[in-house]
N, C-alpha and C positions, 0 to 999 in steps of 0.2 A: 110273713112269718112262716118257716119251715120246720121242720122237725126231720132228722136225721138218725140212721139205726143206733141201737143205742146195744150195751148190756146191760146186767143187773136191772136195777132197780134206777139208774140213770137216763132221762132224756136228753138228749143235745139239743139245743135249739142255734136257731139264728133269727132274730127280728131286725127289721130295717129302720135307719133309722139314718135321715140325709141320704148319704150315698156311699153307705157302711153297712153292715151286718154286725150287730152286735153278737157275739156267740157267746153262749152259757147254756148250765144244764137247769134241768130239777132232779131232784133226787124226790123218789119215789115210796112209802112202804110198798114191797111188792102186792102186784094186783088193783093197786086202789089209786088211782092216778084223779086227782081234786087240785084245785085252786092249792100253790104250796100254804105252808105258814109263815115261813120266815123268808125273808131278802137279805142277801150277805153282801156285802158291798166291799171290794177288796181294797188297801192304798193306793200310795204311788208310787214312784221309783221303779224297782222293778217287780213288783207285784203284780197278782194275777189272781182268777177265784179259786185256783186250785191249792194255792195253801190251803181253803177252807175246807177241804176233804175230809181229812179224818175226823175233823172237829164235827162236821155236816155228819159225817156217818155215824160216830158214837150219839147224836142225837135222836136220830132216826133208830136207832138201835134201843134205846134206853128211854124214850120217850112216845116214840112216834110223831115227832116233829118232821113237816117235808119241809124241804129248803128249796132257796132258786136263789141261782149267782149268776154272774158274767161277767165277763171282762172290759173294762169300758175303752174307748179308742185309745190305741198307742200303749194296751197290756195284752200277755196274751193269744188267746186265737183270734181276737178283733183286732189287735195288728191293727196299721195305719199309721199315722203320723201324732205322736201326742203332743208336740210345741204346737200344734194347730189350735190343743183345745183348750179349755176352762173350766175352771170350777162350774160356773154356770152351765156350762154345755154338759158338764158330769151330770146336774142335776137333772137337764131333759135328759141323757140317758136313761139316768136308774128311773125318771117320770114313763119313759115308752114301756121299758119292759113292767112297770108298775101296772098300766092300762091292758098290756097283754095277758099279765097274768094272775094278778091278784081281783079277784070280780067277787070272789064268797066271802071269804073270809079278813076278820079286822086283822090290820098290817102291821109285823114286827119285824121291826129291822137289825141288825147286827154289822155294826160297821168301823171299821177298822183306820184308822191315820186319818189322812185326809180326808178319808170318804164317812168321818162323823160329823163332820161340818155338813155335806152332803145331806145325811139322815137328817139331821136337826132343820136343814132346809125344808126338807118334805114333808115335814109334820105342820107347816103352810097352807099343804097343797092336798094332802088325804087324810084320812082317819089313822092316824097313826096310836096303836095301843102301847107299844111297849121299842125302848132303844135298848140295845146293848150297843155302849161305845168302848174300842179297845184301843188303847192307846191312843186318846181322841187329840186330836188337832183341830182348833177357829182359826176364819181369820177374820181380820180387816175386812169390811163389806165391803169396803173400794175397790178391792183387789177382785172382787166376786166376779166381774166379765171380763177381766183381763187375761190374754191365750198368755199359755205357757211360755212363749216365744219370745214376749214383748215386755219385758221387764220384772215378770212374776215372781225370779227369785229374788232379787234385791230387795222388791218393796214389800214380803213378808218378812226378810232379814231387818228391818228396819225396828230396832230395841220396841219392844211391847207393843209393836201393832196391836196383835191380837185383842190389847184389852179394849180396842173399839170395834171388836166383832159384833155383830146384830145377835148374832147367837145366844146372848142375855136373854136382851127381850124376847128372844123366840120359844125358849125355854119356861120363862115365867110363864105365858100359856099355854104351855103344855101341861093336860094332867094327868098323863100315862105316866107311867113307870120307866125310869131307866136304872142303868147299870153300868157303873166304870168299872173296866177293869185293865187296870194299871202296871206298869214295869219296875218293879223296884228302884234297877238302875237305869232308869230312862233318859238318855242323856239330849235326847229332840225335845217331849216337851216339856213346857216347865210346869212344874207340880202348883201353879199357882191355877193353871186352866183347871184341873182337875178339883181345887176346893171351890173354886164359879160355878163349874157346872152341880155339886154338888148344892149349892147356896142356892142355882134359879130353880133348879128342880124340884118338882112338888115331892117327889116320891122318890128315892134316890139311893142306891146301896151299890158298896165298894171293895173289889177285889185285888190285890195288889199281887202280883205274881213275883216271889222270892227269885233274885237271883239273873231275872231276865232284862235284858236294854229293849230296847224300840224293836225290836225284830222278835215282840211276841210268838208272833202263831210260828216262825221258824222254830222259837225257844219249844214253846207246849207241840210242835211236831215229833220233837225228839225228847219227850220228858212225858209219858203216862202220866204223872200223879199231877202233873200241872196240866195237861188238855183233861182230866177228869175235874179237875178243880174248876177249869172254866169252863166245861159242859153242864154242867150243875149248877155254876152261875148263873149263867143263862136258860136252864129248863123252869130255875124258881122264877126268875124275874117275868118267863113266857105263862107260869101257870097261872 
């Protein structure tokens, strides 16, 4: 693990992981560099942790929440080959930089598309306090080691896999707190995931962002009173 110059209030990192470098920063209150609070975990397709920016800095601005993101293989400045990977191989991902960096503090995650399935996995494996999922996507647990490469989009295409996700039961014990927060006109997932999760989860509150499809954090990039809407979201759900 290396640390590279940075400015502001921003660290760069790269941790190893196989025979990759995952790169991501933390964002910092200046001076005061601790264990972050939150783990952003970004989609798929062509996402990256850098949508999370402005959302990460009105945080830290308005709360003093630190964050830590990165870019998982095949997004990004980790780059690489993403038909290589997996949902499961996303999870040791976000698990290495988990072990690097979170050691004080209970762990809240913020995770977006694909990478809510991801979150919901990890509350398996840590102490996990608190989800914020945005535009959350399950799938199918069969699907969970199969590489991107090898038939992964068909057999989530396949009418209602999702509703034999593990994600249920995973849910049901969990007793931290989560937080959807949803696209009006979401035309990916179906609005049928978002009343499940709200059903297995103990504790559980719901944002619906007017106006926006699947391409939230693009939508609330370019829209103040919606990235204010969902930073506030997310500070209550964190407090």
């Amino acid at each position: 693990m290396s640390f590279m110059n940075s400015n502001r209030d921003l660290k760069i990192f790269a941790v190893e992981f196989l025979e990759t470098n995952l790169k991501g920063d933390i964002l910092f209150k200046k001076g005061i560099e601790k264990s972050p609070d939150v783990l952003f975990l970004h989609g798929a397709g062509q996402s990256e942790r850098k949508r999370f920016l402005l959302l990460r800095n009105m945080l830290l601005k308005n709360t003093e929440l630190s964050s830590c993101s990165f870019d998982f293989i095949g997004h990004g400045e980790t780059g690489g080959q993403l038909k290589s990977s997996s949902l499961q191989e996303r999870t040791e991902q976000a698990s290495t930089v988990i072990d690097v960096f979170f050691k004080e503090n209970p762990l809240s995650i913020v995770a977006a598309s694909m990478s809510a399935y991801t979150a919901i996995k990890l509350t398996e494996r840590y102490k996990v306090d608190n989800l914020v999922l945005i535009v959350p996507a399950v799938y199918w647990n069969t699907v969970y080691p199969v590489k991107f490469c090898d038939g992964f989009s068909d057999m989530i295409r396949t009418p209602y896999s999702w509703k034999k996700t593990d994600a249920w039961s995973i849910l049901d014990k969990f007793h931290g707190k989560v937080c959807v927060i949803s696209a009006e006109n979401d035309q990916v997932i179906p609005v049928e995931i978002i009343s499940e999760i709200y059903a297995h989860a103990k504790q559980c509150s719901h944002l619906i962002i007017k106006d926006s499809g699947h391409q939230l954090l693009a939508f609330i990039n370019n829209s103040p009173e919606a990235l204010n809407k969902v930073s506030a979201a997310i500070a209550a759900t964190l407090s």
